[in-house]
C-alpha positions as CSV (number, residue, x, y, z in Angstrom):
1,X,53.1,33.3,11.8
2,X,50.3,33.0,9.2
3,X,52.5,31.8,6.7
4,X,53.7,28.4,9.1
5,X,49.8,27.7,9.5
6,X,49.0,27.1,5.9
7,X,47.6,23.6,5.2
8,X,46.8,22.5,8.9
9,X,43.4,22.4,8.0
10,X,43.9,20.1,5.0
11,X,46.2,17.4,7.2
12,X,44.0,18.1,10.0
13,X,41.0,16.7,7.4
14,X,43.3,13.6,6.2
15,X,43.5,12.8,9.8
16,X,39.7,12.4,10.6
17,X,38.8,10.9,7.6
18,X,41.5,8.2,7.6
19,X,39.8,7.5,11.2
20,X,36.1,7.8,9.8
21,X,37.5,5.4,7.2
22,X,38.7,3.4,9.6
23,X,35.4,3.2,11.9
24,X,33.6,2.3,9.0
25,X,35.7,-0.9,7.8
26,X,35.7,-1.7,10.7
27,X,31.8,-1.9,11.4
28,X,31.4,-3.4,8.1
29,X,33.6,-6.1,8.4
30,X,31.5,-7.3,11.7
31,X,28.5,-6.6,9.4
32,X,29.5,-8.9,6.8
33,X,30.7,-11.1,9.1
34,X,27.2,-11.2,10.7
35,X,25.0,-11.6,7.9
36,X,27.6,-14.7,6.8
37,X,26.2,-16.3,9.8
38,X,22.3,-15.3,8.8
39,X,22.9,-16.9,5.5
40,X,24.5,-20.4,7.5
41,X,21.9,-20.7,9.4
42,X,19.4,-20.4,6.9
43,X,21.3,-23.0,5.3
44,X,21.4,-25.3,8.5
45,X,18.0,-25.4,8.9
46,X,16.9,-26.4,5.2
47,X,19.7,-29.1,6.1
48,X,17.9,-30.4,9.1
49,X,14.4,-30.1,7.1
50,X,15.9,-32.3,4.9
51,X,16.9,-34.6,7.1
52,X,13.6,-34.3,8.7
53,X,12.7,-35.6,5.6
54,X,14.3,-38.9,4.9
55,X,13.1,-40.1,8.3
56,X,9.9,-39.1,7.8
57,X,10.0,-40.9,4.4
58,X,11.4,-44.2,5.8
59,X,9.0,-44.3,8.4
60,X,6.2,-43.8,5.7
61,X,7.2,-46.4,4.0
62,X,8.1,-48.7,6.9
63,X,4.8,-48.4,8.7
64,X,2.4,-47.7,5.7
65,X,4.0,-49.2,2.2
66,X,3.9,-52.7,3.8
67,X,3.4,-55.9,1.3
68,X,0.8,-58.5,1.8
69,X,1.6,-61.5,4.5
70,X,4.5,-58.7,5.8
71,X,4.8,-57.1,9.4
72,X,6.7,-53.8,8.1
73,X,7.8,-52.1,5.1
74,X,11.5,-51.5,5.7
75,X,12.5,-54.6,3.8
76,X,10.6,-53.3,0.6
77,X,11.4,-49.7,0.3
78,X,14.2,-50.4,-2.6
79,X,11.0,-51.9,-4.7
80,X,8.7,-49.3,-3.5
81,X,10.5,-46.6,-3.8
82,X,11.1,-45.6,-7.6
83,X,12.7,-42.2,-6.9
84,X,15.3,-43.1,-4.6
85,X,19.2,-43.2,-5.8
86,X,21.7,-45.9,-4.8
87,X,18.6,-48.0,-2.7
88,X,20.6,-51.2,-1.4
89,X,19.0,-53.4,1.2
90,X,22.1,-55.8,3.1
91,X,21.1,-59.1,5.2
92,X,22.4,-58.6,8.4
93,X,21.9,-62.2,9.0
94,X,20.8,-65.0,6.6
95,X,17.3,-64.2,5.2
96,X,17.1,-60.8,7.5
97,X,15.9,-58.5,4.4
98,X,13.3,-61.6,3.6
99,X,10.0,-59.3,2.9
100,X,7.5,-61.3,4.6
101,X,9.9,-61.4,7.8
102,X,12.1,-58.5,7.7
103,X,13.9,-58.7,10.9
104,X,17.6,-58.7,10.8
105,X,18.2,-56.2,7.4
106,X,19.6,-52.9,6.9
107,X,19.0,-50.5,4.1
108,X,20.0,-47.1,2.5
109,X,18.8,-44.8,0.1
110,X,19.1,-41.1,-0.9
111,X,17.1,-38.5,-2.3
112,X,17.3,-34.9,-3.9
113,X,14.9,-32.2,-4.1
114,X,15.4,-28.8,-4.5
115,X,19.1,-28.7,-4.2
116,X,18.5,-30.7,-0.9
117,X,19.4,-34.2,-0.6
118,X,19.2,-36.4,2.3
119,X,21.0,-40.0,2.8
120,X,19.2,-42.7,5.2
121,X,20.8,-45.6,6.8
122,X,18.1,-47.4,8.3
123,X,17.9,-51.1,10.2
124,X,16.0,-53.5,12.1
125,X,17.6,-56.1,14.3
126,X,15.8,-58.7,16.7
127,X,17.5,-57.1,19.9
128,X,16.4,-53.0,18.8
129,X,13.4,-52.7,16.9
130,X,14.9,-49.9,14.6
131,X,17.4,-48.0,14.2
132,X,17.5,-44.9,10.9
133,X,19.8,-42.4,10.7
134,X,19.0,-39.5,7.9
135,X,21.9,-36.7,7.2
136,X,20.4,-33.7,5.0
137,X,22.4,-31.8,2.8
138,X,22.0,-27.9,1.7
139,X,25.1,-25.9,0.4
140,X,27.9,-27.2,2.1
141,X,25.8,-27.6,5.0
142,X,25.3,-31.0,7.1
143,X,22.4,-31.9,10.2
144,X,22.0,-35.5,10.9
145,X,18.5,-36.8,12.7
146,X,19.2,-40.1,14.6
147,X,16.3,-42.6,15.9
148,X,15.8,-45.6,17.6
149,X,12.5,-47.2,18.2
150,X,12.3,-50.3,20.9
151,X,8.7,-51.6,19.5
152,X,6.0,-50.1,17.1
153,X,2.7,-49.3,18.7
154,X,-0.4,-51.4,16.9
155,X,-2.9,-49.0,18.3
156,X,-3.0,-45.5,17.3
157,X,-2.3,-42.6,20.1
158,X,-5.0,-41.4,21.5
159,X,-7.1,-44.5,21.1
């Protein structure tokens, strides 16, 4: 009876570490999986900084970078602008990107910085006000910031 009992012990070991090896796979395939989506949504919101960004930017240069005898800067920002890539400005009507009026033009620009880079599509029409639409980039990783303004304000907040 002794004899028919030799090596239980050693299957009976396979056995529980084949589980144990199991259980442990197991848990750190859900662990990878979960620090994946850390890393993503780090990624995501550098993205949507970036984006962040390029509105920011255009309204900088809209409100603030605005030429003499001019209402806005939107028309100017492919002059202004010296780091900007691929900077086009397209009439929407005859005369729309004119400088001094700068009503009816659309323009679009984009930056890099820091392995970011964010692409702007901005307008102004007679019937909306403005229109910009920024979409940042960060490793494989997209966020898009849309906005539309109906008039600009000539007196600060507050005041």
């Amino acid at each position: 009876m002794c004899n028919s009992q030799k090596g239980v012990s050693l299957v009976i070991t396979f056995l529980i570490m084949t589980i144990m090896l199991a259980g442990v796979l197991g848990f750190s395939t859900i662990l990878f999986n979960k620090i994946k989506i850390l890393g993503n949504i780090g990624n995501s919101i550098s993205a949507f900084y970036a984006a962040q960004s390029g509105i920011e930017r255009t309204l900088y240069f809209d409100r603030k970078e605005i030429p003499k005898k001019s209402a806005r800067g939107l028309c100017n920002i492919c002059n202004t602008c010296n780091d900007c890539d691929e900077c086009t400005a397209t009439d929407l009507s005859l005369g729309g990107c004119n400088v001094n009026t700068c009503n009816n033009c659309e323009v679009s620009y984009e930056y890099s910085f820091s392995g970011r880079t964010y692409k702007v599509l901005a307008s102004t029409t007679p019937s909306v006000f403005f229109v910009c639409s920024s979409k940042g980039e960060y490793i494989n990783t997209t966020r898009t910031i849309n906005i539309t303004s109906a008039s600009i304000s000539e007196t600060p907040i507050g005041q």
